[in-house]
C-alpha positions in Angstrom: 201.1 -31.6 63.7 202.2 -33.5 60.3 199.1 -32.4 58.5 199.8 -35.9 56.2 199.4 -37.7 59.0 196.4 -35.9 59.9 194.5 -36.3 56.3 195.7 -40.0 56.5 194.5 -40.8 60.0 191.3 -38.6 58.7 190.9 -40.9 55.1 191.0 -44.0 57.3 188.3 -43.0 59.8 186.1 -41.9 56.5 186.7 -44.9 54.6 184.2 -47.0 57.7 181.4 -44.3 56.9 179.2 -45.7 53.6 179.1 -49.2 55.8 178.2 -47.3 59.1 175.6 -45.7 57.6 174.3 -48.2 55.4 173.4 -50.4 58.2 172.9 -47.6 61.1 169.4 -48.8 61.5 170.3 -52.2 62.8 171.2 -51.1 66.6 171.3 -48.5 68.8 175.1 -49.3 68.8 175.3 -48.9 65.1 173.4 -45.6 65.2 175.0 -44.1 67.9 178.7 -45.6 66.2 177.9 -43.6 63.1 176.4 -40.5 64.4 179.8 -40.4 66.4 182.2 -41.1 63.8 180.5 -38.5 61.4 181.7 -35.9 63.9 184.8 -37.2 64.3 185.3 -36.7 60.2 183.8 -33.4 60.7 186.6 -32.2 63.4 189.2 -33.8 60.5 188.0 -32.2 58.0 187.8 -28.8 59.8 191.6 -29.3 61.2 192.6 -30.1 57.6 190.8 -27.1 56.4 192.6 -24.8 58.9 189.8 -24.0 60.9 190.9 -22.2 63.9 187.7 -21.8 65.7 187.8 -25.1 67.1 190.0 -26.4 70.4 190.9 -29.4 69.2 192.5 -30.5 72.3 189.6 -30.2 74.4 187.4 -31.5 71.9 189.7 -34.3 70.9 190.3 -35.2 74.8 186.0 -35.4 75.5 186.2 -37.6 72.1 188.5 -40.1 73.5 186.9 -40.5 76.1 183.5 -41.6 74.0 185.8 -43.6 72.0 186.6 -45.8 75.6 183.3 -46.0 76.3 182.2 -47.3 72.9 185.2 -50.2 73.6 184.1 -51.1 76.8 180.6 -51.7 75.0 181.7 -54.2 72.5 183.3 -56.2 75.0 179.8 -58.4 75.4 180.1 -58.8 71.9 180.6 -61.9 69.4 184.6 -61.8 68.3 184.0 -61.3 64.7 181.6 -58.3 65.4 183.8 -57.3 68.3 186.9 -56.9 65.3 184.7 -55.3 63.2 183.8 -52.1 65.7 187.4 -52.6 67.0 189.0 -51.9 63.9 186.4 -48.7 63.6 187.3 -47.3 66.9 191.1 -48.1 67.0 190.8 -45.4 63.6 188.7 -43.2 65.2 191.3 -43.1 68.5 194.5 -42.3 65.9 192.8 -39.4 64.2 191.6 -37.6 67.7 194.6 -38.2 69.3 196.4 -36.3 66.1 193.7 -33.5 66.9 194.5 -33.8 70.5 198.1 -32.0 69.5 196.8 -29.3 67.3 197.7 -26.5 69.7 195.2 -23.7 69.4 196.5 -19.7 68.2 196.6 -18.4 71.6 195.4 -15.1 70.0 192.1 -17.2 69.4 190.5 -17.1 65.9 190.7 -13.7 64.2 192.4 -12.4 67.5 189.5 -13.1 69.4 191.1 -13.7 72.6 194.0 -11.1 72.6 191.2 -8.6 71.9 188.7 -9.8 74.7 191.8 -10.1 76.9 193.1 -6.7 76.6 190.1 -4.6 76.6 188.2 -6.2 79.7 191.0 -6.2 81.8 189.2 -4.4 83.9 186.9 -7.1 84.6 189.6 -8.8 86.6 191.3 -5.8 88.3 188.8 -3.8 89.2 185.3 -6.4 89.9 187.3 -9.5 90.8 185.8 -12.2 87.9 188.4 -14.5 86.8 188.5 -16.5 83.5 186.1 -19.8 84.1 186.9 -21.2 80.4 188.1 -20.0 77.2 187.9 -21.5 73.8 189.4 -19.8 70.1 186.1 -17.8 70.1 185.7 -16.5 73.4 186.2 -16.4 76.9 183.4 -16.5 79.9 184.1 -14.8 82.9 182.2 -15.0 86.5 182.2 -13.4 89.8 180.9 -16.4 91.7 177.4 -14.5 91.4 177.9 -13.3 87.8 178.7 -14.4 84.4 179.7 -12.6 81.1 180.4 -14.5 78.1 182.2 -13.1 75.3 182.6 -14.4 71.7 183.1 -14.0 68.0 179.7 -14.0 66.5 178.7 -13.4 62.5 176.2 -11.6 64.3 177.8 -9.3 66.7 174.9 -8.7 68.6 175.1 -12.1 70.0 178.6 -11.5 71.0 178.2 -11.1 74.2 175.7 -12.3 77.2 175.3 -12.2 80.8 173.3 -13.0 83.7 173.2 -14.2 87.3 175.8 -17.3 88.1 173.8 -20.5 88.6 170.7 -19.3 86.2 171.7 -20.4 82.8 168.6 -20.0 81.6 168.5 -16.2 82.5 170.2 -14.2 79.7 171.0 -10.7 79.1 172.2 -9.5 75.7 173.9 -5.4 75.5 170.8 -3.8 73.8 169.2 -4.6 77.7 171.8 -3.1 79.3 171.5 0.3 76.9 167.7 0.0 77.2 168.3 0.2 80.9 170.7 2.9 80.9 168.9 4.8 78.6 171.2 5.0 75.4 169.7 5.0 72.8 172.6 2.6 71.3 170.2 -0.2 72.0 167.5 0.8 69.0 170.6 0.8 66.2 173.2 -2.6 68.1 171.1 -5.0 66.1 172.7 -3.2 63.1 176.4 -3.9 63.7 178.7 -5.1 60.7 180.0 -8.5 60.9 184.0 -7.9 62.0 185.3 -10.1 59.4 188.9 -8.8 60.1 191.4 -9.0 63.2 191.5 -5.4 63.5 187.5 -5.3 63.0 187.0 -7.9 66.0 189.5 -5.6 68.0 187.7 -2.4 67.2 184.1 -4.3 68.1 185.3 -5.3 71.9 186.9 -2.4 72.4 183.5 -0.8 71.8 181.7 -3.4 73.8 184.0 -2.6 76.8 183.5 1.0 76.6 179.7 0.6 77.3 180.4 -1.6 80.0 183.0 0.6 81.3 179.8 3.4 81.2 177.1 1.3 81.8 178.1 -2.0 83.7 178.8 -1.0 87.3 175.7 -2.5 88.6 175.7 -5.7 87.0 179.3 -6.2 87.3 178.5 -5.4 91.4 175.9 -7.8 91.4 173.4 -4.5 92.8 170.3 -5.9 94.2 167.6 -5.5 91.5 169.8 -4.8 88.9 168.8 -8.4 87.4 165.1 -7.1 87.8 165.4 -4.2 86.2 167.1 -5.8 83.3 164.2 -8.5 82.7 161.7 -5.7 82.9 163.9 -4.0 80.0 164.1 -7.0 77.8 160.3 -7.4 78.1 160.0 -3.4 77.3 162.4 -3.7 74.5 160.9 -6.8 73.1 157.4 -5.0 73.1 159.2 -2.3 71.4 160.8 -3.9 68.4 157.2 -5.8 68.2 155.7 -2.9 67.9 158.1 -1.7 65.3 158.2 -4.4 63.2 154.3 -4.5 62.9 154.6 -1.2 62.2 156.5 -1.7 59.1 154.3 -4.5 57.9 151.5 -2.7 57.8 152.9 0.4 55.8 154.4 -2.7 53.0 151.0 -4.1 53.2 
């Protein structure tokens, strides 16, 4: 990607902002126009910057297909306010399709992916769960009846999840999974240092695979009751760090 072409396409999509805003209130069309194009300078501005958390293909290709929908409502439209969002969106189309063919680092950001890749290998070979989607900061994996999801976080704790497949609104975090197998890892995960570095993010998933490696036969099986016993350990531990945490504010009180 010609990164002049890029901060060009990005300068042109920009340059419609101050009047988008300005008048945002009029319609619904307007509004939703702006809020749009805003993200669209955002994704510029990031690819500009280098940032290599984002896949801009994916993101670019879910754009542009907003950007036809926004044409096909303008069609209705008076001609000289049908030009006016035309000229807007044909813009906004040149600078996602430039993002379109930023290809992302197939290491992922901060060797993200290579790292996640490597180390839970085993999730493929031995349990059968395949790679369901994979962005620069992570990769989600499922059985059919489970999920993991693995990503860089600033707060590593939150770097990886998992549940039952179909309940997205059941979570598991690792501390749950210690809680339940009784290692006592869970009371000092919230602790962990931020990897900042590749070879930091390499060392943190090798570390998260070990305890899965130890601890994760059951969920990884799908056991009956393991999902049971985990909920019952998150509402445990919960009560736990409550308890804590009062505990402390009454000794600073």
């Amino acid at each position: 990607m010609n990164s002049n072409s890029l901060r060009q396409e990005l300068g042109s999509v920009e340059s419609f902002l101050p009047d988008l805003k300005a008048q945002r209130q009029s319609t619904a069309l307007d509004n939703d126009l702006f809020e749009a194009l805003a993200y669209w300078s955002d994704l510029g501005r990031r690819a500009v910057a280098g940032d290599s958390r984002v896949n801009y293909p994916e993101r670019a290709r879910e754009e542009l297909a907003l950007v036809s929908r926004f044409n096909q409502m303008i069609q209705e439209l008076p001609s000289e306010a049908r030009l006016k969002y035309l000229n807007v969106l044909t813009a906004s189309r040149q600078l996602l399709i430039c993002l379109e063919r930023i290809q992302p680092d197939e290491d992922g950001y901060l060797g993200t992916l290579s790292a996640i890749r490597g180390e839970f290998d085993f999730l493929q070979s031995a349990y059968n769960f395949r790679i369901v989607q994979a962005e620069p900061t992570g990769i989600r994996y499922s059985s059919g009846a489970v999920y993991i999801e693995l990503q860089y976080s600033i707060d590593p704790s939150l770097s990886c999840s998992f549940g039952p497949e179909g309940e997205r609104e059941v979570s598991f975090w690792i501390d749950d999974l210690l809680f339940v197998a009784g290692d006592e890892r869970y009371r000092t995960f919230h602790s962990q240092k931020t990897p900042l570095t590749k070879a930091d993010v390499h060392v943190w998933f090798t570390y998260l695979a070990g305890i899965w490696k130890d601890h994760g036969r059951d969920v990884l099986t799908n056991r009956p009751g393991i999902f049971d016993r985990l909920a019952e350990a998150q509402r445990l531990r919960d009560a736990e760090y409550a308890t804590a945490a009062g505990r402390k504010s009454d000794l600073g009180a």
